[in-house]
PDB file of N, CA, C and O in Angstrom:
ATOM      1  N   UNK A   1     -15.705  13.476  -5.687  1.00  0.00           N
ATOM      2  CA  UNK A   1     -15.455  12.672  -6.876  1.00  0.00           C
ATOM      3  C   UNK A   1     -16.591  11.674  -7.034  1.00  0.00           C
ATOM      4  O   UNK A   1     -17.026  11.150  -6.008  1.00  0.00           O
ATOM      5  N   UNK A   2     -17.084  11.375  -8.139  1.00  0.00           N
ATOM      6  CA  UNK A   2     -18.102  10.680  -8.494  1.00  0.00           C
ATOM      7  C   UNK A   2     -17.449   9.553  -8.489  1.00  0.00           C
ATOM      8  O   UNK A   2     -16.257   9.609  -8.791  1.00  0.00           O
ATOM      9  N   UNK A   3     -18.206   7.890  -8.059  1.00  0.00           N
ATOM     10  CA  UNK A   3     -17.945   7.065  -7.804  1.00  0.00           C
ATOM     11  C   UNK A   3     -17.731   6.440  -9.237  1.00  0.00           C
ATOM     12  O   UNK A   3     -16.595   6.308  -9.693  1.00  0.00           O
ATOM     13  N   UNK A   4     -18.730   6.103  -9.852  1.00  0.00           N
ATOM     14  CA  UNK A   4     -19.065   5.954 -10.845  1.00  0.00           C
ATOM     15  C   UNK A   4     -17.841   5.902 -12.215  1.00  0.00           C
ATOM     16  O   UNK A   4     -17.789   5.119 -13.163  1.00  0.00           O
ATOM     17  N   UNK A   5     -16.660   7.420 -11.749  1.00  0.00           N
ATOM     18  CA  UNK A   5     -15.948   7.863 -12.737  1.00  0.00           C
ATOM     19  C   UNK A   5     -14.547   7.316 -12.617  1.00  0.00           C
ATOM     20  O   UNK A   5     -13.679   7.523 -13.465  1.00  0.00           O
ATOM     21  N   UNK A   6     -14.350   6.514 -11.375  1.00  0.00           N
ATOM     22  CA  UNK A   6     -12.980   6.222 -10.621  1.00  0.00           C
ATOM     23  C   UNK A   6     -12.458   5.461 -11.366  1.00  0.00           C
ATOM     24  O   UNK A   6     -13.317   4.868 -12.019  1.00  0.00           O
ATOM     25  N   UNK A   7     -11.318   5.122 -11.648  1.00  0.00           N
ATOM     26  CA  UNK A   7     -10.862   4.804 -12.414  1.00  0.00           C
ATOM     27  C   UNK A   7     -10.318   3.283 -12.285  1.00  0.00           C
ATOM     28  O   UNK A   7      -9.240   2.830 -12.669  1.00  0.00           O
ATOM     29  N   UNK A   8     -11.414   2.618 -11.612  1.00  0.00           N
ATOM     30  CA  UNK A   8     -11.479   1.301 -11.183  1.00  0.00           C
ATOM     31  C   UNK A   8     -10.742   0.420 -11.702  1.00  0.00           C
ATOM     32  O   UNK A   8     -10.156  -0.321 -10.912  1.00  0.00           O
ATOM     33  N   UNK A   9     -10.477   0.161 -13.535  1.00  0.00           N
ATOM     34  CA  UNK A   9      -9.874  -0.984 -14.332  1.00  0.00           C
ATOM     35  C   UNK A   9      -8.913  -0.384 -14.626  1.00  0.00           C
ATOM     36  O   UNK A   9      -8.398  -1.102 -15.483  1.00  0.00           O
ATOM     37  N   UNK A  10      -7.876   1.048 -14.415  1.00  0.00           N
ATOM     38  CA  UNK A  10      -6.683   1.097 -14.439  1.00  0.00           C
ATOM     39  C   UNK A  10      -6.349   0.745 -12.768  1.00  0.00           C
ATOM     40  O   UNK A  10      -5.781  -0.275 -12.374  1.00  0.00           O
ATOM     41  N   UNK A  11      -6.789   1.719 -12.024  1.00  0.00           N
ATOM     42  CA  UNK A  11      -6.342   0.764 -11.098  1.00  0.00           C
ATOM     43  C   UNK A  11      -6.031  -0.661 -10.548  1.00  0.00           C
ATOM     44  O   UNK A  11      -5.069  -0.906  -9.819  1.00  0.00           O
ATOM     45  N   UNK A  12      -6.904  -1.532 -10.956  1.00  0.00           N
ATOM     46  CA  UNK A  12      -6.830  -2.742 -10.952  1.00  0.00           C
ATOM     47  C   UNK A  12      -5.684  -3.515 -11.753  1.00  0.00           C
ATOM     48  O   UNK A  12      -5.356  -4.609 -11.294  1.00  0.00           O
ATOM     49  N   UNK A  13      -5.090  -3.088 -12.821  1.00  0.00           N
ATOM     50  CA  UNK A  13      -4.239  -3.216 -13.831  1.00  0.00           C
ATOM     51  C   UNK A  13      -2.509  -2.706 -13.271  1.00  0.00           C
ATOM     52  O   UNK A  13      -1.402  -2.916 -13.768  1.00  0.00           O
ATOM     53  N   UNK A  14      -2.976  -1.928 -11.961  1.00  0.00           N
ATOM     54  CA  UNK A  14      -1.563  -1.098 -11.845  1.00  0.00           C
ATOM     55  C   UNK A  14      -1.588  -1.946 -10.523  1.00  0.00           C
ATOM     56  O   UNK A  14      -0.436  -2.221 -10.189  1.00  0.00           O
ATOM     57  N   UNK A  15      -2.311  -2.328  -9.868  1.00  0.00           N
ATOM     58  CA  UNK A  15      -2.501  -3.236  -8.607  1.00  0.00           C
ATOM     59  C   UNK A  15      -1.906  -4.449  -9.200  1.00  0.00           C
ATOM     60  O   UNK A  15      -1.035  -4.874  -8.440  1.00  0.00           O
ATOM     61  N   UNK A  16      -1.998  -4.964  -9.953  1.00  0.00           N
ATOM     62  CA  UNK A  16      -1.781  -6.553 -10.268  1.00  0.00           C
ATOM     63  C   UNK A  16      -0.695  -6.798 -11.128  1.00  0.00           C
ATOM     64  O   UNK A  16       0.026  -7.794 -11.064  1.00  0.00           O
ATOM     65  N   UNK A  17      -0.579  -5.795 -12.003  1.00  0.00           N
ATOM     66  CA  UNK A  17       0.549  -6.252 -12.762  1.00  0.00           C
ATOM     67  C   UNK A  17       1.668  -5.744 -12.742  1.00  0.00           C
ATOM     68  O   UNK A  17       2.591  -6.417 -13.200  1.00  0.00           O
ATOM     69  N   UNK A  18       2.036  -3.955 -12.028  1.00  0.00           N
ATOM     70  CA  UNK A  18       2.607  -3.784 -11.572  1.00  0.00           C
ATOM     71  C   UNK A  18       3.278  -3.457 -10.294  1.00  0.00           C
ATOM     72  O   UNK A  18       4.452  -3.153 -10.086  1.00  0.00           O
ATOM     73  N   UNK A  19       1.913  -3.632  -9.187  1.00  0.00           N
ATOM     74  CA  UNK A  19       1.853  -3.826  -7.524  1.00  0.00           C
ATOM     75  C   UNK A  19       2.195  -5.786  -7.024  1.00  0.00           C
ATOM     76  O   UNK A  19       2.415  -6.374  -5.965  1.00  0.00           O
ATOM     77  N   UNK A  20       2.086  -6.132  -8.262  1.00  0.00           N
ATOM     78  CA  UNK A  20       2.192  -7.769  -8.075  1.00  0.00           C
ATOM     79  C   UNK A  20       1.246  -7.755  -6.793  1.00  0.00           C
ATOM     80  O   UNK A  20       1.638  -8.337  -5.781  1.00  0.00           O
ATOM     81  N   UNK A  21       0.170  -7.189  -6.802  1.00  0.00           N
ATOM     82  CA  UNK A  21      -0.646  -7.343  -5.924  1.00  0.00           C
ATOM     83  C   UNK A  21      -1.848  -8.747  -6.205  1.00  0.00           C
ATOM     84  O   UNK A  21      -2.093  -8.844  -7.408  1.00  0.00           O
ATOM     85  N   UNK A  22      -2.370  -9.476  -5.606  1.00  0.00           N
ATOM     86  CA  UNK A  22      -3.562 -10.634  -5.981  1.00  0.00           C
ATOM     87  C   UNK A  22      -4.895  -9.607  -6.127  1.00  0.00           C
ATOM     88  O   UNK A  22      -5.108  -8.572  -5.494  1.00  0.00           O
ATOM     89  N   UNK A  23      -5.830 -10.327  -7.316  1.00  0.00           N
ATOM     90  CA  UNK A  23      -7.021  -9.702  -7.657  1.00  0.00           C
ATOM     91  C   UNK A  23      -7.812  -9.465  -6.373  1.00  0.00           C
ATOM     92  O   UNK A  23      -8.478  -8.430  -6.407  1.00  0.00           O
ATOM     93  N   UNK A  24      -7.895 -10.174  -5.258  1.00  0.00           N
ATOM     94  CA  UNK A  24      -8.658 -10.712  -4.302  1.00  0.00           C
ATOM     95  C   UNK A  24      -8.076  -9.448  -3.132  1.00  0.00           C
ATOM     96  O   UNK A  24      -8.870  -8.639  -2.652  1.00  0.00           O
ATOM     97  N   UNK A  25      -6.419  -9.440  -2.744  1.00  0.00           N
ATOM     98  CA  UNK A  25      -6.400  -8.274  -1.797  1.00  0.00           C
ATOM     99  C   UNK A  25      -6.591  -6.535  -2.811  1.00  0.00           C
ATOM    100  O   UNK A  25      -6.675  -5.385  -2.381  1.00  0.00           O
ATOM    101  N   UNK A  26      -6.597  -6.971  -3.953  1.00  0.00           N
ATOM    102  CA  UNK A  26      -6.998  -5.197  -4.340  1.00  0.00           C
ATOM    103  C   UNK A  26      -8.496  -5.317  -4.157  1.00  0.00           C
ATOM    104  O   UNK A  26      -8.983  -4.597  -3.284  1.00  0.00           O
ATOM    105  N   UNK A  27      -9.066  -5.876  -4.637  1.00  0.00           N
ATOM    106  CA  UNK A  27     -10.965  -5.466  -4.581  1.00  0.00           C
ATOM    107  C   UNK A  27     -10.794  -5.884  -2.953  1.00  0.00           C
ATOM    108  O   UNK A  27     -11.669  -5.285  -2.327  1.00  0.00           O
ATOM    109  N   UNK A  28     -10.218  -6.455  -2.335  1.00  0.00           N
ATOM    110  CA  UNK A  28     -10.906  -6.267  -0.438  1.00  0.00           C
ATOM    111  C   UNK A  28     -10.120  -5.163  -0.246  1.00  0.00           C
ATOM    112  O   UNK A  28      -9.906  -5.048   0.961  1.00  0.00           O
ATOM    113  N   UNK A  29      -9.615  -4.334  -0.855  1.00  0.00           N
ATOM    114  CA  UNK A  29      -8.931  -3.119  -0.272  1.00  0.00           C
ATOM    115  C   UNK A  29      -9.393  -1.939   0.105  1.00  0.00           C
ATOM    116  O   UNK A  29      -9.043  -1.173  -0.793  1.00  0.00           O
ATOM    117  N   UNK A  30     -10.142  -1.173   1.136  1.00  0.00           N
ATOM    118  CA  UNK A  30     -10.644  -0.319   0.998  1.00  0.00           C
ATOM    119  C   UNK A  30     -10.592   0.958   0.295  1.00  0.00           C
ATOM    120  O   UNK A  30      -9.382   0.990   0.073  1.00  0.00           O
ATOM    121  N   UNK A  31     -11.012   1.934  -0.164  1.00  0.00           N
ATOM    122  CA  UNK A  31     -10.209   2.865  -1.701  1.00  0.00           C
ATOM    123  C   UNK A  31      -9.404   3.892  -0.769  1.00  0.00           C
ATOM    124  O   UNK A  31      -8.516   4.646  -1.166  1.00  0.00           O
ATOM    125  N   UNK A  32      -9.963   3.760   0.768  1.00  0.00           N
ATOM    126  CA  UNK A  32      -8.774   5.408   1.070  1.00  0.00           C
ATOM    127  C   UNK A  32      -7.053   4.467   1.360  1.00  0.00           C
ATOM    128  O   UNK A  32      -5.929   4.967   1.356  1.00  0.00           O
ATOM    129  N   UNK A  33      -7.429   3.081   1.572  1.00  0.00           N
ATOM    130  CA  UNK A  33      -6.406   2.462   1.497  1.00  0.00           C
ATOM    131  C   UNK A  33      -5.623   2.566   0.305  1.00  0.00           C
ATOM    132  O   UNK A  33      -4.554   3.175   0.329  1.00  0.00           O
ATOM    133  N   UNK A  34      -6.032   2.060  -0.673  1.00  0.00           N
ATOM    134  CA  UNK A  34      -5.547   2.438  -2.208  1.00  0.00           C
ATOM    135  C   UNK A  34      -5.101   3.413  -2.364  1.00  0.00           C
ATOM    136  O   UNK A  34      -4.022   3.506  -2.950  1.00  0.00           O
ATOM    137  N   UNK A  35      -5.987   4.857  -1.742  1.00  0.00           N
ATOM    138  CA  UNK A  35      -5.161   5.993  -2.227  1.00  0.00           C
ATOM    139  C   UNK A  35      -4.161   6.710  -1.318  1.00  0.00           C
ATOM    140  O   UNK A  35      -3.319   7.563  -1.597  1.00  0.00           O
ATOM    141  N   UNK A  36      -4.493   6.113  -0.118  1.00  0.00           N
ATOM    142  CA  UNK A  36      -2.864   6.259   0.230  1.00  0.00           C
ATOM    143  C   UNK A  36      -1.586   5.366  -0.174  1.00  0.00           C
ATOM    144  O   UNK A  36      -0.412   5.733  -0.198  1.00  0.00           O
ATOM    145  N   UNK A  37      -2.008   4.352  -0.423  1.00  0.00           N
ATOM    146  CA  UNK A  37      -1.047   3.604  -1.245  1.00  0.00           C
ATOM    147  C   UNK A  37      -0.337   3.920  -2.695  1.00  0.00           C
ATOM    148  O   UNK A  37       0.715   3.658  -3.278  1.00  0.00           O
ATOM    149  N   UNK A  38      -1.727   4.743  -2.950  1.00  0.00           N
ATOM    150  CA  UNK A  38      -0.864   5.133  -4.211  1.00  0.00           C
ATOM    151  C   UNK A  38      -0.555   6.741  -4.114  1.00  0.00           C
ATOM    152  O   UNK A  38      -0.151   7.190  -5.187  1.00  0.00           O
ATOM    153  N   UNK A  39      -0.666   7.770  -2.983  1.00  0.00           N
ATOM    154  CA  UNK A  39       0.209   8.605  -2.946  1.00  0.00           C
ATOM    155  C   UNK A  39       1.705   8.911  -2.955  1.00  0.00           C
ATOM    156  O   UNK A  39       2.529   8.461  -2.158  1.00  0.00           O
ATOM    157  N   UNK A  40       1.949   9.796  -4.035  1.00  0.00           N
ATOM    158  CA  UNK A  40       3.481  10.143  -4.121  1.00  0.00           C
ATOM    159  C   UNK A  40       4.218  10.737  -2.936  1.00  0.00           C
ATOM    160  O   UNK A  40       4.023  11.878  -2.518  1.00  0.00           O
ATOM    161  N   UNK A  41       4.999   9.951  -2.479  1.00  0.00           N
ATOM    162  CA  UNK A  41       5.233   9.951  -1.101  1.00  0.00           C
ATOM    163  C   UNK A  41       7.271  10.721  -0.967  1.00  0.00           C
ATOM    164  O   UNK A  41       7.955  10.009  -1.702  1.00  0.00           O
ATOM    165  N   UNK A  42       8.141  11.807  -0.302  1.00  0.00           N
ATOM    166  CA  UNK A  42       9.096  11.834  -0.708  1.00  0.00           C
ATOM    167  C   UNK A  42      10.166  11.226   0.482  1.00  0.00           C
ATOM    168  O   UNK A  42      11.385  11.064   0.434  1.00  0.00           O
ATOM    169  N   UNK A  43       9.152  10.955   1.595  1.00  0.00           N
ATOM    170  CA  UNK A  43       9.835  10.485   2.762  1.00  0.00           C
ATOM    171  C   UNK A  43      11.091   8.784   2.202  1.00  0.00           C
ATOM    172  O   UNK A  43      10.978   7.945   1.309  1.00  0.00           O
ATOM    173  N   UNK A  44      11.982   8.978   3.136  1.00  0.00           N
ATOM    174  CA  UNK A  44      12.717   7.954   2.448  1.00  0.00           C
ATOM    175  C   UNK A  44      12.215   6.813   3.073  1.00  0.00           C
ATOM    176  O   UNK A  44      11.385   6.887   3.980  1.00  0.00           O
ATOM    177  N   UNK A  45      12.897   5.220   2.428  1.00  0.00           N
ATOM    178  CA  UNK A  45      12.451   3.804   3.139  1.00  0.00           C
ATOM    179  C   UNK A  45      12.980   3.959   4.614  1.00  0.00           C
ATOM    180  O   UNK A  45      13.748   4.864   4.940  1.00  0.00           O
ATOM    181  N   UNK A  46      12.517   3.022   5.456  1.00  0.00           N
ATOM    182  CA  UNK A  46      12.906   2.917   7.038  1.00  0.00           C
ATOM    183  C   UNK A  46      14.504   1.870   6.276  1.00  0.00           C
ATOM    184  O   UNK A  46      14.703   1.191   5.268  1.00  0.00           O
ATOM    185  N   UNK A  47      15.387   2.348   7.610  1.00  0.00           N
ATOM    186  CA  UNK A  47      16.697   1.660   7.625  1.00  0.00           C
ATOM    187  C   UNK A  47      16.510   0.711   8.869  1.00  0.00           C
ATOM    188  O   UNK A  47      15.674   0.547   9.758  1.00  0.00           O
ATOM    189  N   UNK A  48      18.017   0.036   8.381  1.00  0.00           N
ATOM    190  CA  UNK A  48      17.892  -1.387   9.827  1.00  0.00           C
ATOM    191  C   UNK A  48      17.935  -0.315  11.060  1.00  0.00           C
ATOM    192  O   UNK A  48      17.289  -0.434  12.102  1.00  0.00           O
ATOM    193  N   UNK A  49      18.919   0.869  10.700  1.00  0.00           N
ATOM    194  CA  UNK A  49      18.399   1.273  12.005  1.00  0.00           C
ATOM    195  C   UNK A  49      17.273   1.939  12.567  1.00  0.00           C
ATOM    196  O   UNK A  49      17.247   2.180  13.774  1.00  0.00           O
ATOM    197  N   UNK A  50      16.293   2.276  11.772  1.00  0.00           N
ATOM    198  CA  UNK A  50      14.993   2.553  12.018  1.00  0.00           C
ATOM    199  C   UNK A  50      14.605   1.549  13.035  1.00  0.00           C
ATOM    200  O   UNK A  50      14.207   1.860  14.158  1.00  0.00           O
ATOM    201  N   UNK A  51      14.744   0.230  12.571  1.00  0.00           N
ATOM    202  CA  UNK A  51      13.835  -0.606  13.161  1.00  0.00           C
ATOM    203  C   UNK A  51      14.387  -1.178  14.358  1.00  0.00           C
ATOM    204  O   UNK A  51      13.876  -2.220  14.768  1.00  0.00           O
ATOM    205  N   UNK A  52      15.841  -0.404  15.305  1.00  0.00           N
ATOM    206  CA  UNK A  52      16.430  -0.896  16.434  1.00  0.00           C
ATOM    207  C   UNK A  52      15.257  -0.400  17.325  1.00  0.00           C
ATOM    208  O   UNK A  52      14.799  -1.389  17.899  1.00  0.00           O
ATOM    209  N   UNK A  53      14.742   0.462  17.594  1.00  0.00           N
ATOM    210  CA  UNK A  53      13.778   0.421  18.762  1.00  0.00           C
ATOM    211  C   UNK A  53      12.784  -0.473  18.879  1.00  0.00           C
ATOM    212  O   UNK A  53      12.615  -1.139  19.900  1.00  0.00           O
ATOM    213  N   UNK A  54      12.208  -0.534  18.057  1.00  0.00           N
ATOM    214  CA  UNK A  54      11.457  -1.863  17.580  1.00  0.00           C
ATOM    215  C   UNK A  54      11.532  -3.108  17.977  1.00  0.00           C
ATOM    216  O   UNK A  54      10.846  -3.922  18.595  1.00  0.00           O
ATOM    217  N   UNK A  55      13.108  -3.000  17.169  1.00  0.00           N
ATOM    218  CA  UNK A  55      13.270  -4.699  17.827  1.00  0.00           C
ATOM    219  C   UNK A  55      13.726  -4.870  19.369  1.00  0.00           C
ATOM    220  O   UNK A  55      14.118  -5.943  19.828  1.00  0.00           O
ATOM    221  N   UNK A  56      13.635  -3.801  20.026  1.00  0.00           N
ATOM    222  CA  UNK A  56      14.279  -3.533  21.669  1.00  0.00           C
ATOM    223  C   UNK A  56      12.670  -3.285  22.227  1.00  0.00           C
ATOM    224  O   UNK A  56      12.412  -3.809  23.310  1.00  0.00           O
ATOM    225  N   UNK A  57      11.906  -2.746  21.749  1.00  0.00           N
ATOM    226  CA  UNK A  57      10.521  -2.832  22.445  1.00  0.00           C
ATOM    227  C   UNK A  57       9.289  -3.860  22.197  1.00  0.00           C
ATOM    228  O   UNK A  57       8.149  -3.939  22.655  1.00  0.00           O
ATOM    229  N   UNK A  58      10.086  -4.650  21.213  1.00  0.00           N
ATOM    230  CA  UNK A  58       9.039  -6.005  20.721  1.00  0.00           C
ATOM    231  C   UNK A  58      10.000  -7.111  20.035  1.00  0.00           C
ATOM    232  O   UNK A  58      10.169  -7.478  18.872  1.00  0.00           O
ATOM    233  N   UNK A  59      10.603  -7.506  21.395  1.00  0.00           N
ATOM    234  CA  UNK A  59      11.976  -8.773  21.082  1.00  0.00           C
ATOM    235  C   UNK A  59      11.185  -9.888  20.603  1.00  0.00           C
ATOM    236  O   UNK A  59      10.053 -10.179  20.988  1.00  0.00           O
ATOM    237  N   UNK A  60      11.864 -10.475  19.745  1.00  0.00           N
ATOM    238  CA  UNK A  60      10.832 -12.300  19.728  1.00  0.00           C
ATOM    239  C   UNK A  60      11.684 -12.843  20.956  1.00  0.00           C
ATOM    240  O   UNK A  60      12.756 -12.629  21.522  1.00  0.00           O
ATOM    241  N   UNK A  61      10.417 -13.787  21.039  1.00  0.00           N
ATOM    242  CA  UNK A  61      10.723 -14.796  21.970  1.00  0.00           C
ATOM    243  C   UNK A  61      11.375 -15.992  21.855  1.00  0.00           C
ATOM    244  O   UNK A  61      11.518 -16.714  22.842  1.00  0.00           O
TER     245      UNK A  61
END
């Protein structure tokens, strides 16, 4: 993909106004970051219980 052609000012537009993302972390964002961020993804969200091992292998103190 040509650099040049990317679609830089929609992205930026879909980062901020509907990522409620800040101007400042989208342009420091690296682009394979972005585009995994913006891959259509079908896996579901993590549940509380996802995150019981977690909180059993990295207790706060």
């Amino acid at each position: 993909m040509n650099p040049h052609k990317w679609p830089f000012q929609a992205w930026f537009r879909l980062a901020v106004l509907h990522m409620k993302l800040s101007p400042d972390a989208f342009w420091d964002m690296p682009v394979r970051d972005w585009l995994w961020l913006c891959q259509n993804r079908d896996e579901a969200p993590l549940t509380a219980h996802d995150f019981t091992p977690l909180f059993e292998a990295f207790p706060d103190e």
